[in-house]
C-alpha positions as CSV (number, residue, x, y, z in Angstrom):
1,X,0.0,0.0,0.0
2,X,1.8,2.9,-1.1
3,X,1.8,6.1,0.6
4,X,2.7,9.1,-0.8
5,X,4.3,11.5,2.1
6,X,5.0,15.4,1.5
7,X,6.6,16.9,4.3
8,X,9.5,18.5,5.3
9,X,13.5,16.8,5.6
10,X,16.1,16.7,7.9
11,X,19.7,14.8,7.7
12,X,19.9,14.9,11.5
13,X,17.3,13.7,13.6
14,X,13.5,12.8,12.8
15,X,11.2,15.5,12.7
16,X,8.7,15.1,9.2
17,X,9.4,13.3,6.7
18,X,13.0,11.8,8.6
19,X,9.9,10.9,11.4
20,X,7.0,9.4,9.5
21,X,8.7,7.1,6.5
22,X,11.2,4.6,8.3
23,X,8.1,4.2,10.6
24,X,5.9,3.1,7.9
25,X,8.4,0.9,5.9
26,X,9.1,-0.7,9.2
27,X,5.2,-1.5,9.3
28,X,5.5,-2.6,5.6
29,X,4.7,0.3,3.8
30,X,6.2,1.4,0.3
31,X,6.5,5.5,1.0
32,X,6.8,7.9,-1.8
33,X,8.7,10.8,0.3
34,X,8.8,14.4,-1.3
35,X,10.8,17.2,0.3
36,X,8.7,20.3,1.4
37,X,12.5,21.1,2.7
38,X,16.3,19.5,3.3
39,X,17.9,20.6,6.3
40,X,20.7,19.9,8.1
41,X,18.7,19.5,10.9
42,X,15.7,20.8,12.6
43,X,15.0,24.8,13.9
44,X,15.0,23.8,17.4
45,X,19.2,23.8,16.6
46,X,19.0,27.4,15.5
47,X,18.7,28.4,12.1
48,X,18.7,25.8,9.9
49,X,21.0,25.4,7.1
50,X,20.1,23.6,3.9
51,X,16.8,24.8,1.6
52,X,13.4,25.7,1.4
53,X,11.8,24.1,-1.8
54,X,9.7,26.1,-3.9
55,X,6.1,25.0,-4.9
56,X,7.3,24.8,-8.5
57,X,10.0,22.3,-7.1
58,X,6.8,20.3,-5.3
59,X,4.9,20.0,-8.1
60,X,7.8,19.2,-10.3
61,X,8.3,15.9,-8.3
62,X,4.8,15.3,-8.1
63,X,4.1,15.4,-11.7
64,X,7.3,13.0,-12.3
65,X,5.9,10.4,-9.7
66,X,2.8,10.5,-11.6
67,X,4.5,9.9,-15.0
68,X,4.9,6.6,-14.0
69,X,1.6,6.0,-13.7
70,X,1.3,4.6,-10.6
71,X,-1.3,7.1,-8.3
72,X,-3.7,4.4,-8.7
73,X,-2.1,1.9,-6.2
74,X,-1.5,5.0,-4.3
75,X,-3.6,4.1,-1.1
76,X,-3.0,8.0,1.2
77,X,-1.2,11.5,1.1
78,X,0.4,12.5,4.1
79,X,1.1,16.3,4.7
80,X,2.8,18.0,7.6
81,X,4.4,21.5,7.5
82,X,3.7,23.4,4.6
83,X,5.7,25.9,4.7
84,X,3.4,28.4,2.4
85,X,-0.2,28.5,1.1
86,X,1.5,28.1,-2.3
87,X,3.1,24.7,-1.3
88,X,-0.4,24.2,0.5
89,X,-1.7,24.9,-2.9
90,X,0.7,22.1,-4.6
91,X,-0.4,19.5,-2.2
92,X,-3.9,19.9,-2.6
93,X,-3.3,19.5,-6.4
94,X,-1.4,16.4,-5.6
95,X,-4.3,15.1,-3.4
96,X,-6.5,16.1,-6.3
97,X,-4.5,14.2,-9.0
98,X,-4.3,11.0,-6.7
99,X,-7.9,10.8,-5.6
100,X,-8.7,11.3,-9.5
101,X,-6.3,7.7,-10.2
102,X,-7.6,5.9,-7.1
103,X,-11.4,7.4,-6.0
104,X,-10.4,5.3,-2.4
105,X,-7.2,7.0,-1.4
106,X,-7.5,8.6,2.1
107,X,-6.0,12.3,2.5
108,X,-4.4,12.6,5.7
109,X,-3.1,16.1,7.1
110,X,-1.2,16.8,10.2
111,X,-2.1,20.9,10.5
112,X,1.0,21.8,11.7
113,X,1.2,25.2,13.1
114,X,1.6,25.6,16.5
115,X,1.8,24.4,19.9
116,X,0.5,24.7,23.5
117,X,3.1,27.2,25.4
118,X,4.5,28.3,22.0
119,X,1.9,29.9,19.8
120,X,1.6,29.7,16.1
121,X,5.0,29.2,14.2
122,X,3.8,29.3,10.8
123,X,3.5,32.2,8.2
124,X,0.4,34.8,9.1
125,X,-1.9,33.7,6.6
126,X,-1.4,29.6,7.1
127,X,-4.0,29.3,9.9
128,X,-7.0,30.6,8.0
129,X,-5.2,29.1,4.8
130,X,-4.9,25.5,6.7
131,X,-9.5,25.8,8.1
132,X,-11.0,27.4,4.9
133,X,-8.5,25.4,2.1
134,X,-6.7,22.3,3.2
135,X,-8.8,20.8,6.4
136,X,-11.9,20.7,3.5
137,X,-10.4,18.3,1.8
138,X,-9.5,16.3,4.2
139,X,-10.5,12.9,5.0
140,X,-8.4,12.8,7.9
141,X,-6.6,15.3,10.6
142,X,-4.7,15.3,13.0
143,X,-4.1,18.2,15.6
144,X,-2.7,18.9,18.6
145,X,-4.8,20.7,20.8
146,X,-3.5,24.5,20.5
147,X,-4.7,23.2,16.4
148,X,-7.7,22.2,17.3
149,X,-8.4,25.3,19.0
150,X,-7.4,27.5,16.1
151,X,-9.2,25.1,13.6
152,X,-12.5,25.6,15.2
153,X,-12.3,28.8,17.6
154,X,-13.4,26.5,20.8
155,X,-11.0,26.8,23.8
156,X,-10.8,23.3,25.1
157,X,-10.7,23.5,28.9
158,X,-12.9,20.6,29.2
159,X,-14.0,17.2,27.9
160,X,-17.1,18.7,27.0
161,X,-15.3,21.5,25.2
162,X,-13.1,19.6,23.2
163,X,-16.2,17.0,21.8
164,X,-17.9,19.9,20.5
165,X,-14.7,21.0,19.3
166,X,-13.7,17.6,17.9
167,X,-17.7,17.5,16.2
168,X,-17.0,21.2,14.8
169,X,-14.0,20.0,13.2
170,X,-15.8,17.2,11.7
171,X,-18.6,19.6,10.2
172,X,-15.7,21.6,8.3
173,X,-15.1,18.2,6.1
174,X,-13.2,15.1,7.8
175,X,-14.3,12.2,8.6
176,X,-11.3,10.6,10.9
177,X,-10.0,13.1,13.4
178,X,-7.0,12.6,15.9
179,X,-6.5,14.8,18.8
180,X,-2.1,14.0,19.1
181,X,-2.0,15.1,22.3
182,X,-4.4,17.0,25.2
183,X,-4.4,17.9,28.5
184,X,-7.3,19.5,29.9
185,X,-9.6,20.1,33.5
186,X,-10.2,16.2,33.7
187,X,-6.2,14.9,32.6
188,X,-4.7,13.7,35.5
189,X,-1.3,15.3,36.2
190,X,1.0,12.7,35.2
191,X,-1.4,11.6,32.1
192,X,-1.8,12.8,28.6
193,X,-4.9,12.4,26.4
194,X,-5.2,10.9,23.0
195,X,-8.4,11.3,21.5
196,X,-10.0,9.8,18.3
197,X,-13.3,10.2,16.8
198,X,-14.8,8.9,13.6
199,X,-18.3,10.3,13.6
200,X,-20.0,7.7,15.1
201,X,-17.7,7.0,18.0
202,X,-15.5,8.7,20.2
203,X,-12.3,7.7,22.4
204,X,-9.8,8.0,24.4
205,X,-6.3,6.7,25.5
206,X,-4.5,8.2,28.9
207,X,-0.9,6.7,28.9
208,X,2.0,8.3,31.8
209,X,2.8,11.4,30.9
210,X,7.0,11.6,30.3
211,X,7.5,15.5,31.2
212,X,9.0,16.1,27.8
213,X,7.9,16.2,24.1
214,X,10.9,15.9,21.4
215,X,10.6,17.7,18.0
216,X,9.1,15.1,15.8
217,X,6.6,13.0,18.0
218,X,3.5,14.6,15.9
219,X,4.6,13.7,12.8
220,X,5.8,10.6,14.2
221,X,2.2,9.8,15.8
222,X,0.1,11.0,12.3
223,X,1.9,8.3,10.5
224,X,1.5,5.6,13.0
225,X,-2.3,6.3,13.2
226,X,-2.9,6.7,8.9
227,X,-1.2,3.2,9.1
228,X,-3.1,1.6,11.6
229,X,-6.0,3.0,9.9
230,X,-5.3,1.6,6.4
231,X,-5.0,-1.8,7.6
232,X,-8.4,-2.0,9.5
233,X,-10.5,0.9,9.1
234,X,-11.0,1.4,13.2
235,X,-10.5,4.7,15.0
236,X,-10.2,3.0,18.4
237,X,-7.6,0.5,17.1
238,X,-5.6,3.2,15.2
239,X,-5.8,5.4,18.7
240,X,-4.4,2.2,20.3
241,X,-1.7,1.3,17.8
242,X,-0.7,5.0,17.7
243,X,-0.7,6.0,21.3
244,X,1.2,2.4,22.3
245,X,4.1,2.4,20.2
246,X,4.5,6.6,20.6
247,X,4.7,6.2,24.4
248,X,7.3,3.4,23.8
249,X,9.5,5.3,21.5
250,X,9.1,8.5,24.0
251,X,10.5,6.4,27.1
252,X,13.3,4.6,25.0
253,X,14.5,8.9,24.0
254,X,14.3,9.3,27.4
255,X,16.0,6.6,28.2
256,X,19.1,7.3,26.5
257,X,18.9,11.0,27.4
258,X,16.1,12.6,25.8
259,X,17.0,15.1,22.1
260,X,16.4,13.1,18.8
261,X,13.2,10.2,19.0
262,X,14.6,7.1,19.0
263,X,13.2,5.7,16.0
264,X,15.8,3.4,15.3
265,X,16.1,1.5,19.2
266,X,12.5,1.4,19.6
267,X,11.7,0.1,15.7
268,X,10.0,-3.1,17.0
269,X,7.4,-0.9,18.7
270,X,5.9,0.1,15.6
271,X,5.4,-3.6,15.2
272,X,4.5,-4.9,18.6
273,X,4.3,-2.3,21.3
274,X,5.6,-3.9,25.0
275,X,2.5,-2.4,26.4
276,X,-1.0,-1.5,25.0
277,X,-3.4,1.2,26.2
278,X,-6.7,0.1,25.2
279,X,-9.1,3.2,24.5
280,X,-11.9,4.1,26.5
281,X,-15.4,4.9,24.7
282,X,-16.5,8.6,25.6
283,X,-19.9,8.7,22.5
């Protein structure tokens, strides 16, 4: 099942694409990676050094993947950080041209722009550019919570809050929504919420909470989900798979000191995580 990812590249370290393909090949995956960017490695090292692709460059890879005339065994597109509402703009027209070849491929977006604690790190007009253009189109997303909030305008303070958040979101186009990451009034202090709905259900896995997030865990956690998904069509089991192996990989970085994810030392977890949090039914 061939996904095609477009997202952004680092040498060092796994934040994008360096975070979601190994994953997915190691889950049996073939992954069609394009470059939103190559860097050195990621911002959180200071300014990075390496480029920033142009859409014309994004498109220009697209439309040579599609010369081989293979979109119709493509089964998802996978976007992350765009960057731009021009590259936004190219991906789209990639989703377009793939859904056109295969009428059953799934569009999954991370909306990456922001963070609890951090604000919005994207350019000024990405946040409107991401809820009017990109989630639309979606058949799946997959925000943090800050996202969420910006995506539908709902502060999520509660569980309450955050379903009719999470239902909001799901009026504006997708079908399959994954909240990465919440803690609100009910999270206990040393937890951290996973959510997952799917229109007709909604659920929730708690798993420890670590004290630390490394650069990379969202993209890490979208691709683990989309591929849980593709094999058996179930929210609750994609929130299981997802949530299970993340938690793993998070305490093996800690456990050799924290910085990059340890993609690499934990790889059997994407298989068969050493311990499962089973999701709890909240609709």
């Amino acid at each position: 099942m061939p996904i095609l990812s477009i997202q952004s590249h680092v040498a060092y370290g796994h934040v994008g694409n360096s975070a979601a393909v190994f994953p997915l090949q190691r889950l049996g995956f073939e992954v069609w990676p394009v470059h939103t960017v190559q860097f050195a490695a990621h911002t959180g090292y200071g300014p990075p050094r390496g480029q920033v692709f142009d859409a014309s460059h994004i498109r220009d890879v697209i439309e040579g993947i599609a010369a081989r005339d293979v979109f119709s065994r493509c089964e998802a597109v996978l976007s992350g950080y765009m960057g731009s509402s021009a590259i936004g703009e190219a991906i789209l027209d990639a989703v377009a041209h793939v859904k056109a070849a295969n009428p059953h491929a799934l569009y999954a977006c991370d909306p990456v722009m922001g963070d609890v604690g951090k604000g919005f790190f994207v350019r000024p007009e990405m946040p409107d550019f991401m809820r009017d253009h990109v989630v639309p189109q979606a058949d799946m997303v997959t925000p943090n919570l800050f996202e969420l909030e910006a995506l539908t305008g709902i502060e999520c303070m509660t569980l309450n809050d955050t379903k009719r958040a999470v239902q909001a979101l799901h009026a504006k186009g997708p079908r399959v929504i994954l909240l990465t990451s919440a803690v609100i009034e009910e999270t206990p202090s040393d937890m951290i919420d996973m959510v997952a709905s799917d229109g007709m259900g909604l659920w929730r896995v708690r798993s420890p909470r670590l004290g630390f997030s490394p650069n990379g865990a969202g993209d890490l956690t979208a691709a683990l989900f989309l591929s849980s998904y593709l094999k058996n069509q179930s929210a609750p089991e994609a929130l299981t798979h997802a949530a299970s192996s993340v938690h793993a990989v998070l305490e093996a970085t800690l456990h050799k000191g924290g910085g990059e994810l340890a993609l690499i030392a934990a790889q059997e977890a994407f298989v068969a995580p050493p311990r499962i949090f089973k999701p709890e039914r909240l609709a």
